[in-house]
C-alpha positions as CSV (number, residue, x, y, z in Angstrom):
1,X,5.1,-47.3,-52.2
2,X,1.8,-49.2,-53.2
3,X,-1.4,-48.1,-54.6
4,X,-3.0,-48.2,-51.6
5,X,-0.6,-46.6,-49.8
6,X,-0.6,-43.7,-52.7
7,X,-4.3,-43.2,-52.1
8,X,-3.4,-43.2,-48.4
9,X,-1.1,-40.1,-48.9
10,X,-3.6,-38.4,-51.5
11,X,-5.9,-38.5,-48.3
12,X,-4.0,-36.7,-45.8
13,X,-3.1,-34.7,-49.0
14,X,-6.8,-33.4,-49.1
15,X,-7.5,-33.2,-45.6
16,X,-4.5,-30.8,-45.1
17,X,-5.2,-28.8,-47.4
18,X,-8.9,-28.8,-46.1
19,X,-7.5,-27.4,-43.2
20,X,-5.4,-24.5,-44.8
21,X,-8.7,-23.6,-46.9
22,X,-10.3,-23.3,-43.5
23,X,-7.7,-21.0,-42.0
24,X,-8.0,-18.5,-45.1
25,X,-11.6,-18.6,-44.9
26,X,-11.6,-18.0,-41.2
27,X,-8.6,-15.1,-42.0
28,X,-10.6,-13.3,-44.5
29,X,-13.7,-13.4,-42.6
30,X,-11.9,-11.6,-40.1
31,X,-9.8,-9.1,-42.3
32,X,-12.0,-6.2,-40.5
33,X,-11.8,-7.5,-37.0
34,X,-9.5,-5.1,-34.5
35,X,-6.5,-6.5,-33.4
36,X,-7.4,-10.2,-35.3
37,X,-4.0,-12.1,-35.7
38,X,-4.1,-14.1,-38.9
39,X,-3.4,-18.1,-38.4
40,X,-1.2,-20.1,-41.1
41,X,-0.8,-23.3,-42.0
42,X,2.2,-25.2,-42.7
43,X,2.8,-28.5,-44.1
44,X,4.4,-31.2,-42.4
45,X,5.3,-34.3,-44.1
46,X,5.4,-37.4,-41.9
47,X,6.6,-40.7,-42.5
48,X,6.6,-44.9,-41.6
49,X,8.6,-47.6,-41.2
50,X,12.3,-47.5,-39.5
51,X,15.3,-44.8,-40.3
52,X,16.3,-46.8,-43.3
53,X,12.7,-47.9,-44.8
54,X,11.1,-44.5,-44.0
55,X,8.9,-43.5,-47.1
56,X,7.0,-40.4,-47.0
57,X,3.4,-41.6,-47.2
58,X,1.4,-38.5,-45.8
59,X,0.9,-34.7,-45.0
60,X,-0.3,-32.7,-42.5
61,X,-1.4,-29.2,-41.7
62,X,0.5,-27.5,-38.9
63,X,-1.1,-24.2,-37.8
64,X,0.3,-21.0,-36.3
65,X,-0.7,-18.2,-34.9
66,X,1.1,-14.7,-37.3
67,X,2.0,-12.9,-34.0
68,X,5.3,-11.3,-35.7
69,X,3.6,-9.0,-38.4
70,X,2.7,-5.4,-37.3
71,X,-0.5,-3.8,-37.8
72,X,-1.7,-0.6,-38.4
73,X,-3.8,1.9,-36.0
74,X,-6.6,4.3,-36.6
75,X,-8.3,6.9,-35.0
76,X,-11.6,6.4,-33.3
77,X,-12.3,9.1,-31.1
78,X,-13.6,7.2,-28.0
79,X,-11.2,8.1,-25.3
80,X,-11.9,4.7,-23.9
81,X,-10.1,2.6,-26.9
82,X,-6.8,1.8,-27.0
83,X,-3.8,0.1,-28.6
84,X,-0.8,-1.4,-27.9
85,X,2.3,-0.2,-29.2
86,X,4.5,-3.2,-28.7
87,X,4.3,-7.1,-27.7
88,X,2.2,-6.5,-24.7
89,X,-1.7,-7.8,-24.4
90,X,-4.6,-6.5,-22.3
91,X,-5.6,-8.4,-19.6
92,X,-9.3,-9.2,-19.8
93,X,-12.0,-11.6,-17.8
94,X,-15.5,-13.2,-18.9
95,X,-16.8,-11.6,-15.5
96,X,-16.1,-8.6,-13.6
97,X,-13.6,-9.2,-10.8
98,X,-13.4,-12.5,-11.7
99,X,-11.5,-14.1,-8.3
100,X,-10.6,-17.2,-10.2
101,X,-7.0,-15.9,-11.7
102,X,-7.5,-18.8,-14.3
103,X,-10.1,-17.5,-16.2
104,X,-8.0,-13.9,-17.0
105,X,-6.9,-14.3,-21.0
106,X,-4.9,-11.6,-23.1
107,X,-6.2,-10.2,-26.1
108,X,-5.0,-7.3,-28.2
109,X,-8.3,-5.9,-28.9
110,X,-8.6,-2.4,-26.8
111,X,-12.4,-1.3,-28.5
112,X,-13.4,-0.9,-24.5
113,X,-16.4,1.2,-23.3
114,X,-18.2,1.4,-19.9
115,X,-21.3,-0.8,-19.4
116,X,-23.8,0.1,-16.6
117,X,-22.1,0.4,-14.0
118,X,-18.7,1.6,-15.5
119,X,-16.5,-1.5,-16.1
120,X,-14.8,-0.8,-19.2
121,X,-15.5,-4.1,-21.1
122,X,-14.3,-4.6,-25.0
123,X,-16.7,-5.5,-27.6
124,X,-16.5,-9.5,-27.1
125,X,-17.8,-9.0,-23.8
126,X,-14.8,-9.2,-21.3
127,X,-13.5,-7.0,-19.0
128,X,-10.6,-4.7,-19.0
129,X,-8.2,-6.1,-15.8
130,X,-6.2,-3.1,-14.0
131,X,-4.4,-2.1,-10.4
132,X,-6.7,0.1,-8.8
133,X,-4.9,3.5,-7.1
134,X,-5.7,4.2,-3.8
135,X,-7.7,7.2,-2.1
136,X,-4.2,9.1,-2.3
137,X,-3.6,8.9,-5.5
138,X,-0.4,6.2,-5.0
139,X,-0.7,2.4,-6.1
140,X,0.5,0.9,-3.0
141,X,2.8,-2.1,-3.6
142,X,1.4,-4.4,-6.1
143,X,2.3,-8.1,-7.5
144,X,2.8,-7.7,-10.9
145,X,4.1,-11.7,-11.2
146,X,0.6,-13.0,-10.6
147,X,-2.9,-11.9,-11.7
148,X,-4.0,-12.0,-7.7
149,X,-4.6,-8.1,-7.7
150,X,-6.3,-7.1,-10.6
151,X,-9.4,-5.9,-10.6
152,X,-12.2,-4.7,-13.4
153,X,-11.2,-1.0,-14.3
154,X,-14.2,1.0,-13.7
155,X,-14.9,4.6,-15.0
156,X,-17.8,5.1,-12.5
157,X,-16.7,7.0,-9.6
158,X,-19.5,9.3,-8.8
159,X,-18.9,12.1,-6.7
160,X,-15.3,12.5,-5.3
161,X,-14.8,14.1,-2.0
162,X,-13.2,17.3,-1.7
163,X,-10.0,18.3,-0.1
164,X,-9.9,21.3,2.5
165,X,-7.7,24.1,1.5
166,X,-5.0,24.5,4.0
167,X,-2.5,27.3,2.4
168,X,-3.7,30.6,0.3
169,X,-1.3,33.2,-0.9
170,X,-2.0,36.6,-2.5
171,X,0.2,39.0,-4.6
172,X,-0.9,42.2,-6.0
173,X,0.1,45.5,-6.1
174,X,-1.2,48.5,-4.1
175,X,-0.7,51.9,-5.5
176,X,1.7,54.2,-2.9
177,X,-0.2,57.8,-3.9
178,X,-2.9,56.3,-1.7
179,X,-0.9,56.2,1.8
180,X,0.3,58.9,3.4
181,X,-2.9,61.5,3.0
182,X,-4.5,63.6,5.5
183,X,-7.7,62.0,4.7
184,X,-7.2,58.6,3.5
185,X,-9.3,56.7,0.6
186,X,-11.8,53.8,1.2
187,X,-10.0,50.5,1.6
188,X,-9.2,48.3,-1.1
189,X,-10.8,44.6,-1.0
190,X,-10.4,41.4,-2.5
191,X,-11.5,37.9,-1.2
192,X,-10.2,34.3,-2.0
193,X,-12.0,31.1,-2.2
194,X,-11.6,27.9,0.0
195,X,-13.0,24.8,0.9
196,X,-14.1,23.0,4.3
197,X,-13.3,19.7,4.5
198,X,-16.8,18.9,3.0
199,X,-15.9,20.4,-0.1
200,X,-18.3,23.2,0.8
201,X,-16.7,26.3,-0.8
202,X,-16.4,29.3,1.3
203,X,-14.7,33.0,1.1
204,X,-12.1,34.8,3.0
205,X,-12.0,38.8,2.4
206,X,-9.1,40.9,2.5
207,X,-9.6,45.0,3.2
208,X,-6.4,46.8,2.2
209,X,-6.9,50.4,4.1
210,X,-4.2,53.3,3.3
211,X,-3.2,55.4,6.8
212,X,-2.0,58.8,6.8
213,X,1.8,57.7,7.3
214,X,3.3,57.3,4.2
215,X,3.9,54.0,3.1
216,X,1.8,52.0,5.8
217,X,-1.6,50.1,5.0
218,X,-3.9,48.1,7.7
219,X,-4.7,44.3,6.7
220,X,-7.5,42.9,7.7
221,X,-9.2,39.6,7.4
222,X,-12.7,38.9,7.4
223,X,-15.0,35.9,7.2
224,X,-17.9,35.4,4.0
225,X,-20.5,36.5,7.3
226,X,-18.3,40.1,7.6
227,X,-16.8,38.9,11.2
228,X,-13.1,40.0,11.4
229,X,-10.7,37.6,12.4
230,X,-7.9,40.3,12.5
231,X,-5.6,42.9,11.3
232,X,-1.9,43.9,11.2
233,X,-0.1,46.9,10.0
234,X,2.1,46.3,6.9
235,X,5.1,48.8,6.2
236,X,6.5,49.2,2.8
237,X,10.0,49.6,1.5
238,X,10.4,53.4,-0.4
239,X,13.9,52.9,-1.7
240,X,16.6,50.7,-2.5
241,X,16.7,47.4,-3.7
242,X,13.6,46.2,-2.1
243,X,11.6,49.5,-3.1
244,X,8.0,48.0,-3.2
245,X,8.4,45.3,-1.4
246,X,6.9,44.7,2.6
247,X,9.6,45.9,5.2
248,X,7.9,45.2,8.5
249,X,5.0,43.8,9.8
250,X,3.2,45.4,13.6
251,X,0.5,45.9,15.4
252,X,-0.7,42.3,14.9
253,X,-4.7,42.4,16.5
254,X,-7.0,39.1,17.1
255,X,-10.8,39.8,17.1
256,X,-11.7,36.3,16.4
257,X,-14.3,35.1,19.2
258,X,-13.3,31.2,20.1
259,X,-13.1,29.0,18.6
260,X,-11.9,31.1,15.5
261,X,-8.1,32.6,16.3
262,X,-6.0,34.8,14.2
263,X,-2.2,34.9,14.6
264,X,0.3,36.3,12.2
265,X,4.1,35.3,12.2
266,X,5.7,39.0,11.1
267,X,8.9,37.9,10.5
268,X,7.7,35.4,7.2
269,X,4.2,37.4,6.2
270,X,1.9,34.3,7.1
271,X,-1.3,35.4,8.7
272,X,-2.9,32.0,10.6
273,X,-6.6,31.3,10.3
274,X,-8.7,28.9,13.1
275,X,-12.2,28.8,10.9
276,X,-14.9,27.6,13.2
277,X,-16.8,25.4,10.3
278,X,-17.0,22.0,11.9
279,X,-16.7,20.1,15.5
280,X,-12.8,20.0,14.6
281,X,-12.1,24.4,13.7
282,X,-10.2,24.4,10.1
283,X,-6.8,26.0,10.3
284,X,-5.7,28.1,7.0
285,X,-2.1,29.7,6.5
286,X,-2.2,33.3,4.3
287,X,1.1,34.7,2.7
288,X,0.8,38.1,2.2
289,X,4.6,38.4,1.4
290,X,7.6,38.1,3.6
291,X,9.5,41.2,4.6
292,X,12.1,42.3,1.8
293,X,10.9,40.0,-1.0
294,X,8.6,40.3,-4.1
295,X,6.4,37.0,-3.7
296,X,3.5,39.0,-2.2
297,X,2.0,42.2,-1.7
298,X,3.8,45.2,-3.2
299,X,3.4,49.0,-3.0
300,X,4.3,51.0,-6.1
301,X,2.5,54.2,-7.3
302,X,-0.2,53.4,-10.2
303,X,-3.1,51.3,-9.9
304,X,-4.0,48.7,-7.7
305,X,-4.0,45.2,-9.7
306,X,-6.4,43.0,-7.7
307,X,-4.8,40.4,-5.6
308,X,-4.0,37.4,-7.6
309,X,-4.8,33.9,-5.4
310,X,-3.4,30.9,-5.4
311,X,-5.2,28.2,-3.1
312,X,-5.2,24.4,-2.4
313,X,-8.3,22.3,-2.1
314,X,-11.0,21.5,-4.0
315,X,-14.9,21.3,-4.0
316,X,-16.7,18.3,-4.0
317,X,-17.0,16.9,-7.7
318,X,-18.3,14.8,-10.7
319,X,-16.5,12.6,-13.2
320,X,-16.6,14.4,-16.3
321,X,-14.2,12.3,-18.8
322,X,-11.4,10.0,-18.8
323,X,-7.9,10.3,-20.2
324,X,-5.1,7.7,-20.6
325,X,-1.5,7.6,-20.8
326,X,0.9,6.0,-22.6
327,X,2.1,4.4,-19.2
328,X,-1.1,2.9,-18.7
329,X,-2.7,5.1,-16.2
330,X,-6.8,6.1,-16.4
331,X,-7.0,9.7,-14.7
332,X,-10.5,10.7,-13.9
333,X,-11.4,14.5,-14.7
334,X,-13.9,15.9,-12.4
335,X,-16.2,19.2,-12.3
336,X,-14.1,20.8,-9.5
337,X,-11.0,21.0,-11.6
338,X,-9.6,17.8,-10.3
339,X,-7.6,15.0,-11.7
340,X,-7.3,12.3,-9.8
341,X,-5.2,8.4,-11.3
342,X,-7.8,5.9,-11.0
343,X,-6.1,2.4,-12.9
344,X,-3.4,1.3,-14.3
345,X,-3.7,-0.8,-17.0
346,X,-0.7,-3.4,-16.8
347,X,0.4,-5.5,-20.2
348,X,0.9,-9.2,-20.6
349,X,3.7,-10.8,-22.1
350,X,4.7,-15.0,-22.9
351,X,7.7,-15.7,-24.2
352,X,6.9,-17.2,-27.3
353,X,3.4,-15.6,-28.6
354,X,3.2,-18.2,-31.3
355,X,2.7,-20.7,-28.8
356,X,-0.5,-18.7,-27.7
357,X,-4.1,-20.5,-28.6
358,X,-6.9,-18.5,-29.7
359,X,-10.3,-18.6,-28.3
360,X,-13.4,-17.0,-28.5
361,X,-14.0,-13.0,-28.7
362,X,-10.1,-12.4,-29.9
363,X,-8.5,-14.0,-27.0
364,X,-5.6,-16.0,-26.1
365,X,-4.6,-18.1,-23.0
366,X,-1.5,-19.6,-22.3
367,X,-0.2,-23.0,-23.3
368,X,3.0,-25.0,-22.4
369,X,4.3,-23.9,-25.7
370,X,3.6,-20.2,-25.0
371,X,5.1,-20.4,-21.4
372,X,3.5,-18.3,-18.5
373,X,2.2,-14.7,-18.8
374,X,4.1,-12.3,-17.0
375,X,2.9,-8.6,-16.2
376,X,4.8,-5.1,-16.7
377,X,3.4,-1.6,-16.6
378,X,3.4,-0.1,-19.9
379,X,6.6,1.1,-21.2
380,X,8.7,-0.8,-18.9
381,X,10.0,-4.9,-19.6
382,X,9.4,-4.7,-23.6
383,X,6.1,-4.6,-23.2
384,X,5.3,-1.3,-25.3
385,X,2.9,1.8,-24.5
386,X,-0.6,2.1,-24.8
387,X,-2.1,4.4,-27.3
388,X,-5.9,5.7,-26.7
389,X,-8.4,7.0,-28.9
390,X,-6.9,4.2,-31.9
391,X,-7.7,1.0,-32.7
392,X,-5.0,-2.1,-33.4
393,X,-6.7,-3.4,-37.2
394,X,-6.2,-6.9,-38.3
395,X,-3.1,-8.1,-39.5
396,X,-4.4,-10.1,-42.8
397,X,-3.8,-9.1,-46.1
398,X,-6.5,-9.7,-48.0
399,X,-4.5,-9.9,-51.6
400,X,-2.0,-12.6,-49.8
401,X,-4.7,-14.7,-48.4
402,X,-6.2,-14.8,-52.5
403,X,-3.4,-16.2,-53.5
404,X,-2.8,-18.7,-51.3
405,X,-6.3,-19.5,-51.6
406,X,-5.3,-20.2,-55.5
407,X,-2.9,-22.0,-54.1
408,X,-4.4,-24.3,-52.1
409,X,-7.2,-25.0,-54.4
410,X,-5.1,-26.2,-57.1
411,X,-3.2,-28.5,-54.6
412,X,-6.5,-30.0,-53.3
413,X,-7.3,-30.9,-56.8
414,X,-4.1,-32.4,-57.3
415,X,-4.3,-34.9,-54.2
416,X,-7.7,-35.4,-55.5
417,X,-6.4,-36.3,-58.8
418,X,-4.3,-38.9,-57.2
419,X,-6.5,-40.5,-55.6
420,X,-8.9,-40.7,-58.9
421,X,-5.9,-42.1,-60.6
422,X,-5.2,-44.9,-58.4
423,X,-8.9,-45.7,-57.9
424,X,-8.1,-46.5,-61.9
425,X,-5.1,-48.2,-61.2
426,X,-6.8,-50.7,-58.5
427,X,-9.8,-51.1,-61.4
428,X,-7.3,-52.2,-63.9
429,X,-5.5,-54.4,-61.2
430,X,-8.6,-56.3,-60.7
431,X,-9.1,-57.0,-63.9
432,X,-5.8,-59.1,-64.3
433,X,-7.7,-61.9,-62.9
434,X,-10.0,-62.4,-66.2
């Protein structure tokens, strides 16, 4: 090797190292930023000449992304963050609903929280990508090999419509002394709540009356306005294995003016309800109990226990908070009691992360050493789950990137030591000519 060729290598010796010096720099400027992946530097040597001349002349700085380390989580309490516990990556765009499928990158950083108008976006500015679920709750058939379908998950849904109740069923007991007098006692009553198909919430009463035959009560149902819809007479088992339980069901009696109608099926219990609340009546089903069986009404001798209710349908209501899933899935929780899937948030995978390049904001888009990115809902393809409420931190370690920086140093020194020494040894060269 000449002198020149020694000063050549000293060179590349300092501008490699200049580069791993910047890496640490840029690594421990970052040691607090969620989800940062530290990037190292490894050098290369490089040579001239043929296979049997080669002489190593020069260095150079080869850096890589540290996607292999773990990191730790930690608690935030913002419903709205989130980690990924696995290999996966968020899928996040510069602009909401970006329809160029180009400009989606991954990124590991979840710190996401709704802007105006809801779009969760992180704190680098880009927006969270998601499958949207569908007005009944169910996310269709979507693509998960392309980023075609993904939209920005928004948390601002406003008011969601209600859902009309279309099946109420009672059970409570109704105390036996009471049947059977000469003079029966006041009726007993109860109502349960339901809701048109507007969500507008509205009562139906029940009136248990005791008749002077033993065992025997009269139902009757009865609008919030007092109008009666209609009444049967209910029969109680006094002995044997279904002692308290309904035995028959007669007398079944409409008095609901058209288009409101009453029916009642004796031989299951269910009483059925035409409501006249809107151009199209509402129709409502009411299990009282079916003959021989406990899932109802019952007559034993104490107190009456007020009817207990179980409806369907819901009011009309407001978003109150969000919760997610490890699977990936935003549910909504409204006012009315709801909870309703609105996203799911899909992961990213490439098959070799290293090959990723880093861009602005914490993200990464895919290169032909990374290979393609591929989606999988959380927890399925080896993706990993998705934590909320945490934070992914950085993956430097802040005494390791020290002492490399030691490291470094001295070897920049070095190379610049060589090339002060040959600078000498060219002086002295020249001077063989006087």
């Amino acid at each position: 090797m000449s002198i020149t060729n020694a000063m050549q290598t000293g060179v590349s010796g300092l501008l490699a190292n200049a580069t791993a010096i910047g890496n640490i720099s840029d690594n421990i400027a970052n040691a607090n930023t969620n989800a940062f992946r530290r990037t190292f530097t490894q050098m290369v040597t490089s040579t001239s000449g043929n296979i049997k001349t080669s002489v190593t002349n020069s260095v150079r700085a080869v850096s890589a992304l540290d996607m292999s380390r773990g990191t730790e989580v930690f608690g935030t309490g913002s419903s709205t963050d989130m980690a990924v516990r696995g290999d996966g990556f968020f899928v996040v765009s510069k602009t909401p609903n970006d329809p160029n499928v180009a400009n989606y990158m991954l990124t590991r950083a979840g710190s996401f929280l709704p802007d105006a108008n809801g779009d969760l976006r992180n704190a680098a500015g880009f927006y969270l990508a998601g499958f949207a679920y569908g007005e009944d709750s169910t996310l269709g058939a979507v693509d998960a090999n392309n980023f075609s379908e993904l939209t920005t998950v928004n948390v601002d849904t406003g008011l969601t419509p209600g859902s009309p109740t279309t099946a109420i069923s009672v059970a409570g007991n109704l105390p036996s002394q009471e049947a059977g007098l000469p003079t029966p006692g006041d009726p007993f009553s109860s109502s349960a709540e339901f809701f048109s198909p507007l969500g507008e919430a509205s009562r139906l009463k029940f009136s248990w009356q005791p008749s002077s035959t033993e065992n025997t009560w009269e139902l009757t149902f009865e609008g919030a306005d007092g109008a009666t819809y209609g009444s049967v007479n209910v029969e109680f088992n006094d002995s044997g294995a279904n002692a308290g339980s309904p035995a028959t069901y007669s007398g079944v009696t409409s008095t609901a003016p058209a288009p409101a109608a009453f029916a009642f099926d004796v031989t299951t219990g269910i009483a059925t309800l035409t409501v006249d609340n809107g151009t199209t009546p509402q129709v409502l089903t009411v299990a009282a109990g079916a003959p021989n069986s406990f899932d109802g009404m019952t007559q034993f001798s104490g107190d009456y226990t007020p009817v207990e209710v179980v409806a369907d349908g819901a009011a009309s209501g407001n978003l109150l908070s969000t919760e997610i899933d490890d699977k990936g899935n935003i549910f909504g929780l409204y006012d009315n009691g709801n909870r309703k899937p609105l996203f799911n948030i899909p992961l990213a995978n490439v098959t070799n992360p290293v090959g990723l390049e880093a861009s602005t904001g914490n993200n990464f888009s895919t290169t032909r050493f990374s290979g393609a990115a591929l989606l999988s809902f959380a927890g399925e393809g080896g993706v990993g789950t998705i934590s909320n409420g945490v934070l992914e931190s950085s993956n430097v370690e802040i005494a390791q990137e020290l002492t490399d920086l030691i490291r470094i140093q001295r070897a920049y020194s070095t190379n610049a030591k060589i090339i002060t020494t040959t600078d000498e040894m060219l002086d002295e060269t020249t001077r063989l000519k006087r």
